[in-house]
C-alpha positions in Angstrom: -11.0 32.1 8.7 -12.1 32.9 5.4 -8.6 34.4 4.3 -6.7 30.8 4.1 -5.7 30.3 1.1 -4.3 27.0 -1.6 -1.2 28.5 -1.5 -0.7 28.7 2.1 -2.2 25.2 2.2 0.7 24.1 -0.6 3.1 25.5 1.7 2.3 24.1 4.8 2.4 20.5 2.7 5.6 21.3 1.0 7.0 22.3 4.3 5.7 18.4 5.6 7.7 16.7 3.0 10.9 18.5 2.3 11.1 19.1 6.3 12.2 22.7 6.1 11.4 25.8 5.1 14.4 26.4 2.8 13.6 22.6 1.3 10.3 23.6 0.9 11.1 26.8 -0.7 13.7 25.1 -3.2 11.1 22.6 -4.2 8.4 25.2 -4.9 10.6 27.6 -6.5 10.5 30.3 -3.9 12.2 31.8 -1.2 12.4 30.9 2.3 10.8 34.2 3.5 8.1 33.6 1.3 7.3 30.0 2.7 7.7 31.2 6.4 5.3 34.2 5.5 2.3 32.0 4.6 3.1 29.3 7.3 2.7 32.6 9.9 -0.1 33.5 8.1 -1.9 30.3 8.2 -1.3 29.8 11.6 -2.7 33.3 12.6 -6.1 32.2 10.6 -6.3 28.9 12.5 -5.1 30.0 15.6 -2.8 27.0 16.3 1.1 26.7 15.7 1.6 24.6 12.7 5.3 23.8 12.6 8.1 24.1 15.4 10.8 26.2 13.5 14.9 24.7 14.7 17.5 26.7 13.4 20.0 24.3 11.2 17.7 21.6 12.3 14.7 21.8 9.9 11.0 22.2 10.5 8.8 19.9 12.9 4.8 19.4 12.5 3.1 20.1 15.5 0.5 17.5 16.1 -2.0 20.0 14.7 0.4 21.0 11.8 0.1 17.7 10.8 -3.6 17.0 11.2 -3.8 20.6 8.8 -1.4 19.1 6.4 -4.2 15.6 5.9 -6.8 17.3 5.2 -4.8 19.9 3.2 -3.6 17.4 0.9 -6.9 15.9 0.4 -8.4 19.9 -0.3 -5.5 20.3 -3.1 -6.5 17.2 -4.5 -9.9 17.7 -4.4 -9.0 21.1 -6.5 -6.3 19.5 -8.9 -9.6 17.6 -9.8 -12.0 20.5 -10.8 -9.7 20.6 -14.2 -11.2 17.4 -14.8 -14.7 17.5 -14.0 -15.7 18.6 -17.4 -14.0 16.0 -18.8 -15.4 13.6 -16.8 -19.0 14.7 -17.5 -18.2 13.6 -21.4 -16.3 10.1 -20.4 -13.1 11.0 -20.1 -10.8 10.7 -17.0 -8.2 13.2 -16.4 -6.1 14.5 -13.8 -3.5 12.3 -11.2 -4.0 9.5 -9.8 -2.5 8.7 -6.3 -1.9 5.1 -5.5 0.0 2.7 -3.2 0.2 -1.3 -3.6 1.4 -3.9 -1.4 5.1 -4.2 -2.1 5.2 -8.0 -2.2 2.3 -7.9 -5.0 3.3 -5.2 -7.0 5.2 -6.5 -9.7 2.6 -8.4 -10.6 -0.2 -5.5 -10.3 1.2 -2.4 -11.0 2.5 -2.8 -14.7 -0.5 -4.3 -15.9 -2.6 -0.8 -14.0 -0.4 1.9 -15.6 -0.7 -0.1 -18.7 -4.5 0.0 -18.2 -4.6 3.7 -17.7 -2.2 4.5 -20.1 -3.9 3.6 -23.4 -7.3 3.5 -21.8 -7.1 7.2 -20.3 -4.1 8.5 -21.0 -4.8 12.4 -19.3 -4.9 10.2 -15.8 -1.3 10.8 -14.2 -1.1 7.8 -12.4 1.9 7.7 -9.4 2.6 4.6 -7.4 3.9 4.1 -4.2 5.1 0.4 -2.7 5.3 -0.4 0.6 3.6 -2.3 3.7 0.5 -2.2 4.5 1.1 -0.2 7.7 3.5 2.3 5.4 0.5 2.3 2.7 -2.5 3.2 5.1 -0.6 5.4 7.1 -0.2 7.4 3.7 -4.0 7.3 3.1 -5.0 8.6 6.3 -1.8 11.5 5.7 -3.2 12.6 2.2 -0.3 11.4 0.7 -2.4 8.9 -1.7 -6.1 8.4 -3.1 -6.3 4.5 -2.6 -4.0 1.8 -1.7 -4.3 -2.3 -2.8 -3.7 -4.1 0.3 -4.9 -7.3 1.9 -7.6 -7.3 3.7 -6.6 -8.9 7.2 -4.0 -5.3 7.2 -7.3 -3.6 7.4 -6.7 -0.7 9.8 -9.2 1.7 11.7 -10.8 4.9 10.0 -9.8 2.4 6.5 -12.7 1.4 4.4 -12.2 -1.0 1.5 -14.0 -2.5 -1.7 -13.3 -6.2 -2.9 -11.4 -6.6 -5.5 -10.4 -10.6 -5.2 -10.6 -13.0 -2.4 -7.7 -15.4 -1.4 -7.0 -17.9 0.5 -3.4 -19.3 2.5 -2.0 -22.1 1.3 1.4 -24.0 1.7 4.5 -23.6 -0.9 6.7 -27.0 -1.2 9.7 -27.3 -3.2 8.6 -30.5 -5.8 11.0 -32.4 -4.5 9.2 -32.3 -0.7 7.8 -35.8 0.8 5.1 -34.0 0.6 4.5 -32.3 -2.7 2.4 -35.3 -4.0 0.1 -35.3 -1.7 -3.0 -33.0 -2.5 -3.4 -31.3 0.7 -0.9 -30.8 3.6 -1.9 -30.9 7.0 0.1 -28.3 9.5 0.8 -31.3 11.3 2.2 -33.0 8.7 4.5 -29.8 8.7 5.1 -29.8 12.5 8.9 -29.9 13.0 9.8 -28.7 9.7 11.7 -25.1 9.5 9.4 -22.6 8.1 10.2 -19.1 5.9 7.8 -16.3 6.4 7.8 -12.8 5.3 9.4 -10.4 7.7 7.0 -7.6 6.4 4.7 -6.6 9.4 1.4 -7.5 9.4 1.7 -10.4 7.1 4.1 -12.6 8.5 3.2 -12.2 12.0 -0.6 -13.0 10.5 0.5 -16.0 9.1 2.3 -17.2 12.4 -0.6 -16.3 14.3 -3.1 -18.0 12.3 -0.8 -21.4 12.1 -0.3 -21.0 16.8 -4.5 -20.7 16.7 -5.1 -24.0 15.2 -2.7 -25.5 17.8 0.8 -26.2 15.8 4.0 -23.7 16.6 5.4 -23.3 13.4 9.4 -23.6 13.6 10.3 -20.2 11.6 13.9 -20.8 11.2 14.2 -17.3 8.1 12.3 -14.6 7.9 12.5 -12.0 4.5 11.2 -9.2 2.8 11.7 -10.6 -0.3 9.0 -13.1 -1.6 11.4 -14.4 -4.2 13.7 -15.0 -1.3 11.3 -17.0 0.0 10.5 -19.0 -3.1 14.1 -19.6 -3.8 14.6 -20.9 0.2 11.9 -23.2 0.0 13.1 -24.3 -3.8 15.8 -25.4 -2.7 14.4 -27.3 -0.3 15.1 -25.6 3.1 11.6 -24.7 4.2 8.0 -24.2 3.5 6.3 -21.4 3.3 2.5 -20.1 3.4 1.7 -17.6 1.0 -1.3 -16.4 -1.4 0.0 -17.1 -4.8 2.7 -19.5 -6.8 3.2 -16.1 -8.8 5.3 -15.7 -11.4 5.1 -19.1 -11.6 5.9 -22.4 -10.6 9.9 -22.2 -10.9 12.3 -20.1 -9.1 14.2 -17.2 -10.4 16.9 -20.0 -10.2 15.2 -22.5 -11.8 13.9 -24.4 -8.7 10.1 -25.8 -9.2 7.7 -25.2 -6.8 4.1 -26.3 -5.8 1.0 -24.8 -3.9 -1.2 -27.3 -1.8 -4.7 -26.2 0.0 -3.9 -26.4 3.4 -6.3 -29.7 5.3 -7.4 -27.5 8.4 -9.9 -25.0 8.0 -7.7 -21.6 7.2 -9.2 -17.8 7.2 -10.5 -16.2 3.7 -8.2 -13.5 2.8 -9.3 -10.5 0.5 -7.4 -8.5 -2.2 -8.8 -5.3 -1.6 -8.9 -1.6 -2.4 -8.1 0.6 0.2 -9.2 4.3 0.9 -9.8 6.6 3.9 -13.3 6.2 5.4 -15.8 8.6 4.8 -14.6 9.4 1.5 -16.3 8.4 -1.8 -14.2 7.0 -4.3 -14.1 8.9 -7.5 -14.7 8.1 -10.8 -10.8 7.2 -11.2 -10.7 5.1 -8.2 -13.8 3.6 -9.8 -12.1 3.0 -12.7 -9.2 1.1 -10.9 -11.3 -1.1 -9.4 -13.0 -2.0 -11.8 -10.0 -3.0 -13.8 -8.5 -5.0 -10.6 -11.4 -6.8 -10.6 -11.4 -8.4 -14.2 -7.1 -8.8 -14.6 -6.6 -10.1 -10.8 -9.8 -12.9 -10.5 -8.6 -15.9 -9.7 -5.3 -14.2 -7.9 
């Protein structure tokens, strides 16, 4: 067991992303021989098949090929990381930094933290991947990132999570709604009227779910991806919407104004949060990121 080495563990991960051993072997500048070699060899240490070779069909994970290749990426991480530990001891960050955000929220987050990192450590490589929540913390729990900003209500098992900025639902109306005076809206005054969610899993389905428990059944006429999409539909009128935040503003892409009403019934707190794998200690970076999150994102 002691013979496994970070180059068999590079292997096996660039053998998980590229999918098979001659794209893994292109990517890290070796030959296919090479890569099958120290897959064999790793396998023979750990006494397990890692991968299910398929001629002209790529390379599969076995179940504990891909358990290896998690905790593999978190090992090479981990050692990408000693570089910077003397650093670190003298205040300075270095090395890569790992991160997913919520796709819808991005935009508004992810310029302003590579910004941030950028003239305040600058030897941080920072990398960012969008996506769901369910894309993002499947990720996390793969290796594939060091922390992910997420809502809370995504929350997944084996996920901790550090505040960052709590939220709460409230209702978008086009400024030309009946309603858009008033200064609350109840969900029955909404009852009836088509409704435009996001079609991103969990959040939509959150919101739909949290409308049914206080006893209305929202009429979801669209559903999109797209939270300007959304904005624009309900500029112009068609629909309402629940969402987090009027951001970027209160006018559509198109011109259309818009405006955000607390919701009269008693709704769920939300949470802006930070996202990593549980058990894990955030490092110094991660530290850093939240710490930053915390003073450009309050209010949300």
């Amino acid at each position: 067991m002691n013979q496994i080495t970070l180059r068999q563990l590079r292997y096996l991960v660039a053998v998980a992303d590229a999918g098979s051993l001659a794209a893994a072997g292109d990517e890290l500048f070796v030959s296919q021989t090479a890569v099958s070699l120290s897959l064999t060899q790793l396998e023979s240490e750990l006494g397990a098949p890692l991968a299910i070779r398929r001629k002209s069909k790529g390379s599969v994970l076995t179940a504990a090929g891909v358990a290896v290749a998690a905790r593999a990426r978190r090992i090479l991480a981990d050692t990408d990381e000693l570089a910077g530990v003397v650093g670190e001891l003298q205040g300075e960050l270095t090395g890569s930094l790992r991160m997913g955000c919520y796709g819808a929220y991005s935009p508004r987050i992810m310029p302003a933290v590579i910004e941030h990192f950028a003239q305040e450590h600058p030897r941080v490589t920072v990398t960012v991947t969008e996506g769901s929540s369910t894309e993002l913390q499947a990720s996390l729990l793969e290796g594939k990132l060091d922390a992910c900003l997420i809502l809370q209500g995504h929350l997944q098992a084996d996920i901790a999570s550090s505040l960052i900025v709590r939220v709460i639902p409230k209702v978008l109306l086009s400024a030309n709604h009946p309603l858009a005076a008033e200064a609350r809206v109840s969900f029955e005054d909404l009852d009836g009227l088509p409704a435009v969610l996001s079609s991103v899993k969990p959040s939509g389905t959150l919101v739909e779910s949290m409308i049914r428990s206080m006893g209305f059944q929202p009429d979801v006429r669209w559903r999109s991806s797209n939270t300007e999409t959304i904005r624009s539909m309900v500029g112009r009128g068609l629909a309402y919407s629940v969402l987090l935040s009027m951001w970027p503003g209160p006018t559509t892409q198109e011109g259309f104004p818009l405006v955000l009403k607390d919701i009269t019934e008693t709704v769920p707190e939300n949470a802006f949060v930070m996202a990593y794998p549980e058990g894990t200690q955030p490092s110094r970076k991660l530290e850093e990121l939240l710490t930053f999150c915390r003073s450009a994102f309050d209010p949300f």
